[in-house]
LUMPA-422703 format. One line per field, with one value per atom (N, C-alpha, C, O): x, y, z; residue number from 1. Coordinates in steps of 0.05 Angstrom, whole numbers, padded with zeros to 5 digits. Layout:
BEGIN
X	[X|...]
Y	[Y|...]
Z	[Z|...]
num	[NUM|...]
END
This chain:
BEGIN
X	[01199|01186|01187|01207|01164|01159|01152|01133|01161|01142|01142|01161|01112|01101|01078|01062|01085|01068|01030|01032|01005|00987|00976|00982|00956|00952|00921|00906|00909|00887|00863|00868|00834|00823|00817|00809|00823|00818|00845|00845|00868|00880|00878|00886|00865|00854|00831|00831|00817|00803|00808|00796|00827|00852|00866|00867|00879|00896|00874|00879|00849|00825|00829|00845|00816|00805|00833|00831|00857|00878|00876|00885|00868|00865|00843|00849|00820|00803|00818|00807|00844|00867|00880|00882|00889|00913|00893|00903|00864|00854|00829|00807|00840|00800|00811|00797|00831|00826|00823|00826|00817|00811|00774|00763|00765|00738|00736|00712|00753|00746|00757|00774|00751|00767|00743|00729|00736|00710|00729|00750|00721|00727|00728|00720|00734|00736|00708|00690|00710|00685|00707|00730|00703|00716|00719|00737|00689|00695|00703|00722|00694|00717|00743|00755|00755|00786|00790|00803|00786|00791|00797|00816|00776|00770|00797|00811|00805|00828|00860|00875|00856|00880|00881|00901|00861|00866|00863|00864|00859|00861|00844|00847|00807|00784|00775|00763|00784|00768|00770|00794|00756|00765|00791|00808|00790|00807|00837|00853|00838|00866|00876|00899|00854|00856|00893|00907|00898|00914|00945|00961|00945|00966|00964|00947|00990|01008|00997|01013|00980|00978|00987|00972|01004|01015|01003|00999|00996|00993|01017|01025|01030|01046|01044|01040|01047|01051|01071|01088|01066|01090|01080|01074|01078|01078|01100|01119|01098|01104|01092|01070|01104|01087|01060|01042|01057|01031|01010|00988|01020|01003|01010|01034|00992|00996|00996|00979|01031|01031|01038|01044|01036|01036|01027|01026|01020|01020|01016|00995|01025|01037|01031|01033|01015|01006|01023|01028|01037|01063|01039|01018|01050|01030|01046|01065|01040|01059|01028|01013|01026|00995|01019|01037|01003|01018|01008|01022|00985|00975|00985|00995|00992|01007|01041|01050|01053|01073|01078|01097|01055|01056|01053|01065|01033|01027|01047|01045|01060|01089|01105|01125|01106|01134|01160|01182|01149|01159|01170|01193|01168|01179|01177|01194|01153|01151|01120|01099|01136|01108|01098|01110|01079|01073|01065|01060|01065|01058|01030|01024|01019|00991|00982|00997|00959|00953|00965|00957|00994|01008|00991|00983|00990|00985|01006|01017|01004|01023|01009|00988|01017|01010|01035|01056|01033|01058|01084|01081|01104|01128|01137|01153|01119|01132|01150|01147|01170|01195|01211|01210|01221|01231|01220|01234|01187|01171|01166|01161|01167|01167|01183|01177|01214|01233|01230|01227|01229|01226|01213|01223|01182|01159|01172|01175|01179|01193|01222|01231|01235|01261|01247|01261]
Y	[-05701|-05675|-05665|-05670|-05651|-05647|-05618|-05610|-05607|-05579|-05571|-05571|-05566|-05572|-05544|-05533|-05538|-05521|-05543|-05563|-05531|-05536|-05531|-05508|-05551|-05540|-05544|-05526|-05579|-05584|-05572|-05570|-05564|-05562|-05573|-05562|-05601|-05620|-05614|-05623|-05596|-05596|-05573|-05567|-05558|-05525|-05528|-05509|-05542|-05546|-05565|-05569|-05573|-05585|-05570|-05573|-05551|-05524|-05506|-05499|-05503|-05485|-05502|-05499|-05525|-05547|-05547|-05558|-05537|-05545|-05526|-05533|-05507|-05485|-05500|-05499|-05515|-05525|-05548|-05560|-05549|-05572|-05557|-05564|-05530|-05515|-05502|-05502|-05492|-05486|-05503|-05499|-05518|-05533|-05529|-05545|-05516|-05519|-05488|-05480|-05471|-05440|-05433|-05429|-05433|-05426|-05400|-05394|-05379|-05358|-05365|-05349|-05384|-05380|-05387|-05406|-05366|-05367|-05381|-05371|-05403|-05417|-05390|-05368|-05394|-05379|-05388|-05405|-05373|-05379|-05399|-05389|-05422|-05439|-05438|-05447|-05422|-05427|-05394|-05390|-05375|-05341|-05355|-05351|-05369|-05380|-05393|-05378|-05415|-05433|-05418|-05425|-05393|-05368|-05356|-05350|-05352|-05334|-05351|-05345|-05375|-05387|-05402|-05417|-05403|-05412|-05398|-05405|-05372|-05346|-05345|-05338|-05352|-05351|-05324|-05311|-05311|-05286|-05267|-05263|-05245|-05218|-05205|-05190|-05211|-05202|-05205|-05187|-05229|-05244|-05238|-05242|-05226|-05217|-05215|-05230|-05195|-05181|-05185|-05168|-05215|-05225|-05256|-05268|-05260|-05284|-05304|-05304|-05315|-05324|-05357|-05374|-05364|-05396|-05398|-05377|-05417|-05438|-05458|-05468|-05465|-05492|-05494|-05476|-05521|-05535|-05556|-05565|-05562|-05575|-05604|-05602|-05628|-05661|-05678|-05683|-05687|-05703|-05725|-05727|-05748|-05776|-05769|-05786|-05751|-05752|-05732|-05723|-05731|-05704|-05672|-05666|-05653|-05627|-05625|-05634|-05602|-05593|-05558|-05545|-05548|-05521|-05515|-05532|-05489|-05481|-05451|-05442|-05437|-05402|-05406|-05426|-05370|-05366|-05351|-05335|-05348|-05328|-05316|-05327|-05294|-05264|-05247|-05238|-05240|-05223|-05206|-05215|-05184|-05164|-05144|-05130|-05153|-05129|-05101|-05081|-05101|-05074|-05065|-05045|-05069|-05063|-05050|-05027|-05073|-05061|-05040|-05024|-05041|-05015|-04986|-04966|-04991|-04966|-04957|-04933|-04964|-04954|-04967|-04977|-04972|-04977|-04994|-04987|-05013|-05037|-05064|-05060|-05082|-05110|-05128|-05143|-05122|-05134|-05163|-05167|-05177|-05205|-05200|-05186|-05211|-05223|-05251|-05269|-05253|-05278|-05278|-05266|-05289|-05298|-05322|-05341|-05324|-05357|-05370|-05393|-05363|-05374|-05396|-05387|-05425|-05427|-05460|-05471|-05468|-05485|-05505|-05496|-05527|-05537|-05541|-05541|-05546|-05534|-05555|-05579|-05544|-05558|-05573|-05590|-05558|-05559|-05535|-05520|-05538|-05508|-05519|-05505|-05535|-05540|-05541|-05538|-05548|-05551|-05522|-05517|-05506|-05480|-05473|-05468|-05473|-05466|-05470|-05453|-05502|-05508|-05495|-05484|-05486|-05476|-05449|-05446|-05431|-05399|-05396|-05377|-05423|-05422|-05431|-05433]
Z	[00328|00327|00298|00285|00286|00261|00260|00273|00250|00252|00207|00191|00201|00186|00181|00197|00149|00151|00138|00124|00147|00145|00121|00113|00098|00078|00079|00073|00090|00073|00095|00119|00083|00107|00135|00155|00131|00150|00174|00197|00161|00177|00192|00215|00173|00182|00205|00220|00208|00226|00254|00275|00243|00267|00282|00306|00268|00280|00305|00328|00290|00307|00322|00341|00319|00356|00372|00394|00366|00385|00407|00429|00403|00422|00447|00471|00437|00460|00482|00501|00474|00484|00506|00530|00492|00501|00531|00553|00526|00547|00560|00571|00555|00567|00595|00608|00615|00645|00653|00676|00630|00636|00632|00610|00648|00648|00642|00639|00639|00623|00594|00586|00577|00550|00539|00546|00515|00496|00471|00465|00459|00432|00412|00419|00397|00370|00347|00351|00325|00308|00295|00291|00290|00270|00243|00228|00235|00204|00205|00190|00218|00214|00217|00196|00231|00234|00210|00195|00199|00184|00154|00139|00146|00119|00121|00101|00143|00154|00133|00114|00156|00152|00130|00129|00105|00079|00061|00037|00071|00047|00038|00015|00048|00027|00033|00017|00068|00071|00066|00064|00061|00046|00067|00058|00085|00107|00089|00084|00082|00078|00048|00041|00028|00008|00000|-00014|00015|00005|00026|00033|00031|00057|00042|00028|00054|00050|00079|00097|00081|00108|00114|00104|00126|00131|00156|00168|00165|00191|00195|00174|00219|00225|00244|00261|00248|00277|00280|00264|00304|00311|00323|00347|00313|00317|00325|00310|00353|00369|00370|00382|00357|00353|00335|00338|00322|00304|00331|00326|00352|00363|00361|00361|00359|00353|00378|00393|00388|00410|00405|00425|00387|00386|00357|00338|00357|00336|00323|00333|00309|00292|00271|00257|00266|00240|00232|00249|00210|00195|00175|00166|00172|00154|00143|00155|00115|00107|00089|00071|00102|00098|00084|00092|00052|00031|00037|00035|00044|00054|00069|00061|00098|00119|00101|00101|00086|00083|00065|00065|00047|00028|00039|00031|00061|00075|00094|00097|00103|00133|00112|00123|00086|00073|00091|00099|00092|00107|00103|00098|00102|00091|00117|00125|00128|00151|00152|00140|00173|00171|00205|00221|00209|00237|00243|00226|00262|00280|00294|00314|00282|00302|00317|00318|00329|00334|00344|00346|00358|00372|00407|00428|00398|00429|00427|00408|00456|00456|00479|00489|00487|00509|00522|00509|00558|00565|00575|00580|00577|00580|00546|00540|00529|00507|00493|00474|00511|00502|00478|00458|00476|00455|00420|00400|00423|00406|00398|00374|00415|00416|00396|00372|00414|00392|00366|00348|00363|00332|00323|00304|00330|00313|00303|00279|00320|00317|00299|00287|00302|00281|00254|00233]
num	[1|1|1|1|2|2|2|2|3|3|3|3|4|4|4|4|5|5|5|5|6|6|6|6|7|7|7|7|8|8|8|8|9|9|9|9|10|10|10|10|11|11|11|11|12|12|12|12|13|13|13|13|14|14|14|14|15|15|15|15|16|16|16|16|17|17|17|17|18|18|18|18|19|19|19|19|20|20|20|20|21|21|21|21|22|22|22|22|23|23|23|23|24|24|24|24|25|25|25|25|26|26|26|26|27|27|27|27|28|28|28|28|29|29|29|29|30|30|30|30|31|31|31|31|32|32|32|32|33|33|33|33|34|34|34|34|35|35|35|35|36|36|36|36|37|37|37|37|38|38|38|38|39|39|39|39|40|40|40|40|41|41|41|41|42|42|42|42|43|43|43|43|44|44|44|44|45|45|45|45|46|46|46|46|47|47|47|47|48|48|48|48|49|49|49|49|50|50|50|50|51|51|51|51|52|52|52|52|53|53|53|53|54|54|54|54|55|55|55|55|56|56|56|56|57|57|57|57|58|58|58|58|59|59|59|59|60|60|60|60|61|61|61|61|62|62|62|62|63|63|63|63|64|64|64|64|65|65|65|65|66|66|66|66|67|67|67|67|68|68|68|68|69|69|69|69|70|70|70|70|71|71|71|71|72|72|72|72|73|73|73|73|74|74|74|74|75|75|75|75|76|76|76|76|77|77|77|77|78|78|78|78|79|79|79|79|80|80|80|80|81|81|81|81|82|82|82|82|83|83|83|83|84|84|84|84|85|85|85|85|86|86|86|86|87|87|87|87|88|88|88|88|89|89|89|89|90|90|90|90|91|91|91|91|92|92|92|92|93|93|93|93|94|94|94|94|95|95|95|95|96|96|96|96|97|97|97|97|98|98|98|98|99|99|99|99|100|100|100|100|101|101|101|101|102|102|102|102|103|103|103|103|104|104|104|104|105|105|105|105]
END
């Protein structure tokens, strides 16, 4: 088990398609825009301007079984005077608890 932060685009567009993994048996789940996702998670979009944004996941034999976005939005903390990050993007496929853990420690 590997848990790894994401850098190149090829992997950025790996992280998006994992979600069509985590739900292809939910017929209510609409895909995401890939390239709005991909702008996000490599810091090209104006959105991300002003944030620290990481992607990682977590590889089991060379497969992606989860994966979290870590955010640290300087704006957010300047404004409520804070020192705070979030978590996004979180999805997982299941009976992966431990992969879990790793990803969140």
């Amino acid at each position: 088990m590997i848990v790894r932060a994401i850098e190149s685009d090829e992997e950025f567009y790996r992280y998006v398609s994992f979600a069509e993994e985590v739900y292809e048996q939910n017929p209510y789940w609409v895909p995401q825009n890939a390239e709005h996702l991909v702008s996000l998670l490599n810091g090209t979009s104006p959105v991300a301007a002003n944030a620290k944004v990481q992607p990682f996941w977590v590889e089991v034999n060379g497969k992606v079984v989860a994966t979290l976005t870590a955010v640290i939005e300087d704006t957010y903390n300047l404004r409520w005077n804070e020192q705070m990050g979030h978590l996004l993007f979180f999805e997982a496929l299941p009976d992966q608890d431990n992969a879990v853990s790793e990803l969140f420690n």
